[in-house]
FINULUM-457300 format. One record per residue (C-alpha): x, y, z. Coordinates in nm, 3 decimals. Example, Ala and Ser with C-alpha at 12.3 -4.5 7.8 and 13.67 -1.06 7.14 Angstrom:
! FINULUM-457300
c1,c2,c3
1.230,-0.450,0.780 .
1.367,-0.106,0.714 .
This chain:
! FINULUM-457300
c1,c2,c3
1.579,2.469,6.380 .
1.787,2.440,6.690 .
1.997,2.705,6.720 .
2.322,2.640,6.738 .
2.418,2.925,7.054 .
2.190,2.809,7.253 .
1.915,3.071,7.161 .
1.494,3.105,7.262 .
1.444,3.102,6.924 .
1.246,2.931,6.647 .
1.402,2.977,6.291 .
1.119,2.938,6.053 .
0.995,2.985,5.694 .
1.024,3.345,5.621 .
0.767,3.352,5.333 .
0.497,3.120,5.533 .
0.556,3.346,5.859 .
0.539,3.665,5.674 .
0.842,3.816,5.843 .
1.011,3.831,5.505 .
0.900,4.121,5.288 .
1.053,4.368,5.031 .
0.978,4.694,4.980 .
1.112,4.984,4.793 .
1.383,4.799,4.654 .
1.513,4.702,5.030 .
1.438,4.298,5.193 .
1.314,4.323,5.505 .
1.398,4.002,5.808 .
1.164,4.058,6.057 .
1.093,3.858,6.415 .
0.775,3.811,6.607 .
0.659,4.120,6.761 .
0.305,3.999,6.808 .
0.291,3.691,7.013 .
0.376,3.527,7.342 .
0.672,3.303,7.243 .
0.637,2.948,7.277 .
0.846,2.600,7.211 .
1.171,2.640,7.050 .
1.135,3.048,7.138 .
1.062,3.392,6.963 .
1.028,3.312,6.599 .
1.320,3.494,6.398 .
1.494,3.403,6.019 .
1.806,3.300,5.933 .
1.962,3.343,5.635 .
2.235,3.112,5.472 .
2.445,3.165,5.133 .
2.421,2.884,4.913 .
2.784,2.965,4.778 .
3.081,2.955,4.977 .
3.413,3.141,4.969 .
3.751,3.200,4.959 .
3.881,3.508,4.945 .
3.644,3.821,4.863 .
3.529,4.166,4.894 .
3.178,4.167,5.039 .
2.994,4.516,5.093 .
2.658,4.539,5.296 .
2.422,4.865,5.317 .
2.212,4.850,5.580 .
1.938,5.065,5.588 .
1.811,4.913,6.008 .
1.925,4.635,6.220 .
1.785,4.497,6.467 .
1.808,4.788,6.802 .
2.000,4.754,7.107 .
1.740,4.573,7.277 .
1.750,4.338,7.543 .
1.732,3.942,7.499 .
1.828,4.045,7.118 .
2.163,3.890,6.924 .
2.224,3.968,6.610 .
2.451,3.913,6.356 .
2.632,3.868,6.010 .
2.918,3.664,6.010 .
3.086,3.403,5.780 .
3.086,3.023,5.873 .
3.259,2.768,5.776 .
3.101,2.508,5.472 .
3.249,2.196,5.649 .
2.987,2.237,5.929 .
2.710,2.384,5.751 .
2.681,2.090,5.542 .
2.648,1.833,5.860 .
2.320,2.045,5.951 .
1.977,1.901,5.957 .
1.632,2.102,5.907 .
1.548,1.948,6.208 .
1.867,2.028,6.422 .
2.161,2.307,6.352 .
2.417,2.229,6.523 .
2.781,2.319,6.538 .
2.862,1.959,6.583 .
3.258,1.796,6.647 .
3.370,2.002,6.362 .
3.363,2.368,6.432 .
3.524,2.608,6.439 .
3.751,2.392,6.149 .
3.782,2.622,5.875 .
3.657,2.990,6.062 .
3.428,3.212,6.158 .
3.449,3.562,6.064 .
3.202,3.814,6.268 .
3.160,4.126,6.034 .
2.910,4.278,6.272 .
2.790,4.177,6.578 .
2.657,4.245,6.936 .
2.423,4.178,7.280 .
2.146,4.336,7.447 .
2.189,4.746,7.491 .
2.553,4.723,7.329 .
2.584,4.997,7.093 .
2.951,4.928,6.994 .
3.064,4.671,6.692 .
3.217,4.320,6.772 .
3.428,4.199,6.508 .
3.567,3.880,6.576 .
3.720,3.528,6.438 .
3.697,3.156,6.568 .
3.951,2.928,6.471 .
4.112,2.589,6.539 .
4.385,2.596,6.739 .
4.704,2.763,6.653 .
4.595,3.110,6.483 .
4.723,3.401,6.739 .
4.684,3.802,6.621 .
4.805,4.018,6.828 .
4.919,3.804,7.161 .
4.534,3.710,7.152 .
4.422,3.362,7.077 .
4.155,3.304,6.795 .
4.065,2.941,6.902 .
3.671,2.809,6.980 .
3.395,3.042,7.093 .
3.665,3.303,7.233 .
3.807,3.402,6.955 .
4.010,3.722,6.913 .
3.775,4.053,6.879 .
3.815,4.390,6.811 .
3.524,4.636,6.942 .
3.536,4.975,6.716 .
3.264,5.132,6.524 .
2.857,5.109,6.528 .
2.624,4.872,6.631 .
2.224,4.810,6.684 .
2.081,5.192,6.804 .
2.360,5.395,6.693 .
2.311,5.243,6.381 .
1.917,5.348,6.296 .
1.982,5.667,6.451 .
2.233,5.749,6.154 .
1.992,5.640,5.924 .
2.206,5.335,5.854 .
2.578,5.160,5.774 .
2.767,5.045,5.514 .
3.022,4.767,5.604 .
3.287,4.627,5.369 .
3.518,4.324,5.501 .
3.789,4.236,5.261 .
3.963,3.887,5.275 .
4.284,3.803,5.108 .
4.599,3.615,5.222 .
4.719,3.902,5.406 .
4.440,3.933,5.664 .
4.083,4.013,5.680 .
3.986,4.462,5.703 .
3.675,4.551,5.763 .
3.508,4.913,5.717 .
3.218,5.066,5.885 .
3.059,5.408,5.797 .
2.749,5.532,5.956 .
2.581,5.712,5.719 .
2.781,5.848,5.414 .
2.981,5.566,5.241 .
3.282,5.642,5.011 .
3.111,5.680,4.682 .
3.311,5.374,4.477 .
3.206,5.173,4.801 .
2.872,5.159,4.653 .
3.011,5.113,4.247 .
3.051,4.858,4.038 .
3.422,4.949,4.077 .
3.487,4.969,4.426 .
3.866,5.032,4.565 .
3.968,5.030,4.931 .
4.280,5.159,4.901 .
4.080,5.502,4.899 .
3.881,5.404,5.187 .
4.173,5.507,5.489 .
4.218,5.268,5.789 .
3.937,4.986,5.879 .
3.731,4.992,6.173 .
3.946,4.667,6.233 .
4.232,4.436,6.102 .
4.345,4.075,6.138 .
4.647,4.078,5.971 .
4.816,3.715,5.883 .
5.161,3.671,5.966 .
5.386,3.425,6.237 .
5.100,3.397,6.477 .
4.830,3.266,6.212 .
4.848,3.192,5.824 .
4.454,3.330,5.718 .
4.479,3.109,5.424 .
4.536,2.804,5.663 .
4.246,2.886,5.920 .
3.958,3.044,5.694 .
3.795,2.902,5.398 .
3.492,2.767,5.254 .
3.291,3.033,5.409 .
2.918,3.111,5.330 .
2.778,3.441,5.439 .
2.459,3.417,5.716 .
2.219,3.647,5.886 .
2.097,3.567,6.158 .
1.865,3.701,6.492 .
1.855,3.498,6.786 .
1.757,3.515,7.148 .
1.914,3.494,7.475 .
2.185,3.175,7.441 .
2.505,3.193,7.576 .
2.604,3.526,7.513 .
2.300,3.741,7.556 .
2.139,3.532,7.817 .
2.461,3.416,8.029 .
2.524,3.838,8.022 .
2.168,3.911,8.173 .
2.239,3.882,8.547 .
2.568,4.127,8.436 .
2.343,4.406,8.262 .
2.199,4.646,8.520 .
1.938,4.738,8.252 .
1.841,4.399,8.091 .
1.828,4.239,8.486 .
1.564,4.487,8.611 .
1.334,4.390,8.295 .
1.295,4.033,8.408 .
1.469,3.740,8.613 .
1.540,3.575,8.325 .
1.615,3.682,7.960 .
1.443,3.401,7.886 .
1.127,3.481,8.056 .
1.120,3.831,7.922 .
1.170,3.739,7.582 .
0.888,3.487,7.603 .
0.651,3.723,7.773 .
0.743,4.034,7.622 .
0.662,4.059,7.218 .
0.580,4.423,7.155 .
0.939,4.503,7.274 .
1.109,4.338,6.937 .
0.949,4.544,6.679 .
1.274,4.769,6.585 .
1.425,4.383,6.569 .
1.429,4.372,6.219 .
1.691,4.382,5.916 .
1.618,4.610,5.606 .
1.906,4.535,5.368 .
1.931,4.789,5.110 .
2.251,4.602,4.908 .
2.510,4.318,4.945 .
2.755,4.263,4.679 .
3.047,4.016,4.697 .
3.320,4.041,4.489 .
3.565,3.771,4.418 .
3.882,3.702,4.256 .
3.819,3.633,3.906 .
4.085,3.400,3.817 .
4.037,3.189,4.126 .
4.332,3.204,4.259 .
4.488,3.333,4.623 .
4.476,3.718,4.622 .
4.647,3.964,4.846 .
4.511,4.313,4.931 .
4.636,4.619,5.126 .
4.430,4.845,5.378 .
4.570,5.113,5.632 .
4.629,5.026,6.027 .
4.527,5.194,6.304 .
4.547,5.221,6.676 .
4.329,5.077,6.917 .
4.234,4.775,7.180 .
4.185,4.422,7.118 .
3.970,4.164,7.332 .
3.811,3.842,7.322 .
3.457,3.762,7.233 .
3.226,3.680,7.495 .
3.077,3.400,7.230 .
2.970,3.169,7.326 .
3.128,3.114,7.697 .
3.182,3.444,7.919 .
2.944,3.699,7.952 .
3.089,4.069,7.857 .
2.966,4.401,7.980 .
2.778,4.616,7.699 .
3.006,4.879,7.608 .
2.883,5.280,7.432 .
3.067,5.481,7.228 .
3.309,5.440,6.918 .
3.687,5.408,6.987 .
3.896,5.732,6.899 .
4.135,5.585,6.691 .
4.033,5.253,6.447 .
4.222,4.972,6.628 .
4.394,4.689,6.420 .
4.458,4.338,6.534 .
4.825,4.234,6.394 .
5.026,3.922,6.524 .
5.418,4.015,6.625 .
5.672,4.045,6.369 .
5.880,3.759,6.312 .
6.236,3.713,6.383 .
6.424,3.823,6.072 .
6.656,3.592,5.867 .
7.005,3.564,5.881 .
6.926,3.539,5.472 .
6.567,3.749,5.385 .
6.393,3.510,5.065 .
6.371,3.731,4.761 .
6.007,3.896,4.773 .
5.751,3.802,4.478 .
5.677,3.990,4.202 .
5.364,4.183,4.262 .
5.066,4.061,4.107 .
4.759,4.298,4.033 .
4.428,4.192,4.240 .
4.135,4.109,4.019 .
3.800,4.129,4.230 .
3.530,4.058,3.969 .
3.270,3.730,3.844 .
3.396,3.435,4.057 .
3.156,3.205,3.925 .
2.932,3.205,4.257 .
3.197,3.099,4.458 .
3.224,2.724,4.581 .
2.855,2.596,4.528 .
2.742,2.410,4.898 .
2.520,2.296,5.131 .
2.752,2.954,5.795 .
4.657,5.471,5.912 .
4.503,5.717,6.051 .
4.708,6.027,6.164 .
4.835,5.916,6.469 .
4.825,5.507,6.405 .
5.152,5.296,6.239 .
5.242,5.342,5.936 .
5.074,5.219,5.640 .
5.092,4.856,5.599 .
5.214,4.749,5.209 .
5.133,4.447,5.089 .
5.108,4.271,4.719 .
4.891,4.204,4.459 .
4.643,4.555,4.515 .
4.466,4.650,4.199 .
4.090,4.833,4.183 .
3.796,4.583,4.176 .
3.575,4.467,3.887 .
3.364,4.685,3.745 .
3.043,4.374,3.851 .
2.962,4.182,4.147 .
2.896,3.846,4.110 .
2.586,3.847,4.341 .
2.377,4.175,4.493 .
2.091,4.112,4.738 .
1.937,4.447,4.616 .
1.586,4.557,4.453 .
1.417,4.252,4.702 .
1.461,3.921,4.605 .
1.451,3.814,4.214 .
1.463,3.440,4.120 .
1.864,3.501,4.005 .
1.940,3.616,4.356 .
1.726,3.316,4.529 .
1.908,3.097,4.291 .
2.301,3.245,4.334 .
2.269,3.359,4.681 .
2.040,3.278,4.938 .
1.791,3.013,5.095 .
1.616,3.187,5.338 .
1.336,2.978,5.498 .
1.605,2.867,5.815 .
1.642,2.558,5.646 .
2.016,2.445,5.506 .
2.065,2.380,5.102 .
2.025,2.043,5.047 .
């Protein structure tokens, strides 16, 4: 498939190429490591949900990810079902339509960047923060690990939650809270995100995200990793081109790889909009080099988790009389739309409605390899979109 940043890459079957494998309970997404690239580019899997969301609680363990290697792009994000379903085996595209309906980056990153990019797309008129989420922008927030640092902990565990209120995401390296990895998992024990987009004046989250299906993804290059190269003192001395070294260099992607010990996603069992609460914290926001500018890889973990929150609005001469809160109830969704991509120190914590613990099951685990229920619920994973 064409990809649809721009990438050297050539999105095949993962079964037929034999970079999809399972072992010890773990699935493992591989790339080419063997060959001089050819065609379309370095060959590389992509993996698309068949359900799609609104609202949910989704928790990854990640035992590797691809390293912070040069030419390499990475990512998991959330992508809108409106322009997944205009794709073609033969040609994924973005097409007129995105980025209607979101994108959510969960984790994401470039080259030798060892630092998390957490970003959304949007259509016009969602703001967080002073920063503006429209098109391949978008409004980021860098905080927590990425690529090397990563597999030199041994792994991550990342949990975004989605509600009304905004979207939180978590990142440990390492040791998880224990519920994180339960049938019964609870944020509100899990202290401030890495990051926050909190709704509010400057974008309604319920009006700019929905239908969302969850992908994984490895690309090459494009217009983020590729328009960076000249910028990258490291990646520039490999090769002219990232491009050319890509093509010419195989051996260098074999710590390119996924191995995805668990992903649950947990929805709101009644269907209907939910509300959470999470903890803010301090920090710097940015914009996300994807897929225009090129950014400068950045090291290190910010001090303080930094939270992305749009300005308060101008208070009523008469306040409206606040809802009666209404318990959250994370648990069997039904698969979710069936389809066709503080801390000490920070603000005070942030209280919102409707917060209750989570369901005691998930609705869909990518655990113990692939079994023909999770094939079936979750994922199609030979590149190709769900007819």
């Amino acid at each position: 498939d064409d990809d649809p940043t721009e990438g050297y890459v050539d999105y095949v079957d993962g079964q037929a190429s034999g970079l999809f494998s399972q072992s010890g309970g773990s699935v493992k997404l591989s790339v080419d490591s063997s060959n001089v690239a050819s065609g379309r580019g370095r060959q590389s899997l992509r993996l698309t949900s068949k359900a799609s969301y609104n609202h949910a609680l989704i928790i990854l363990d990640i035992g590797h990810m691809p390293d912070s290697i040069c030419g390499v792009w990475p990512a998991l994000y959330l992508k809108a079902q409106s322009w997944a379903n205009d794709l073609e085996a033969s040609s994924w595209s973005t097409g007129p339509d995105w980025p209607s309906n979101g994108e959510i980056d969960v984790l994401e990153g470039v080259n030798t960047q060892t630092t998390n990019k957490m970003t959304l797309h949007s259509d016009p008129g969602c703001s967080i923060n002073g920063k503006d989420c429209q098109g391949s922008q978008g409004c980021s927030i860098d905080a927590g690990p990425y690529g090397s640092k990563i597999n030199s902990a041994g792994g991550a565990t990342f949990a975004l939650e989605w509600t009304s209120d905004g979207m939180s995401i978590w990142s440990w390296s390492g040791s998880a809270p224990s519920d994180a990895s339960s049938d019964s998992p609870d944020p509100s024990g899990w202290g401030s995100p890495a990051g926050s987009f909190l709704s509010g004046s400057g974008c309604d989250i319920d009006s700019f995200f929905k239908n969302q299906q969850i992908v994984f993804d490895t690309t090459f290059c494009g217009v983020w990793a590729g328009d960076s190269w000249p910028d990258d003192p490291t990646c520039s001395a490999l090769a002219p081109t990232c491009q050319e070294y890509v093509q010419n260099n195989p051996s260098a992607f074999k710590d390119a790889y996924w191995t995805i010990n668990s992903l649950k996603v947990f929805t709101n069992s009644d269907g209907s909009s939910s509300s959470g609460s999470s903890t803010g914290g301090t920090g710097s926001t940015g914009t996300s080099p994807k897929p225009s500018a090129p950014v400068q890889s950045s090291g290190g973990e910010a001090s303080q988790p930094p939270v992305a929150s749009p300005p308060a609005p101008a208070p009523a001469s008469t306040p409206a009389p606040s809802p009666a809160p209404v318990p959250t109830a994370w648990g069997p969704g039904g698969g979710g739309n069936r389809g066709g991509r503080g801390g000490r120190g920070g603000p005070p914590r942030i209280r919102r409605r409707e917060r209750g613990r989570h369901s005691q099951k998930s609705i869909v685990e990518l655990s113990g390899g692939i079994n023909e229920q999770t094939e079936a619920v979750l994922f199609r994973g030979d590149g190709r979109r769900e007819s």
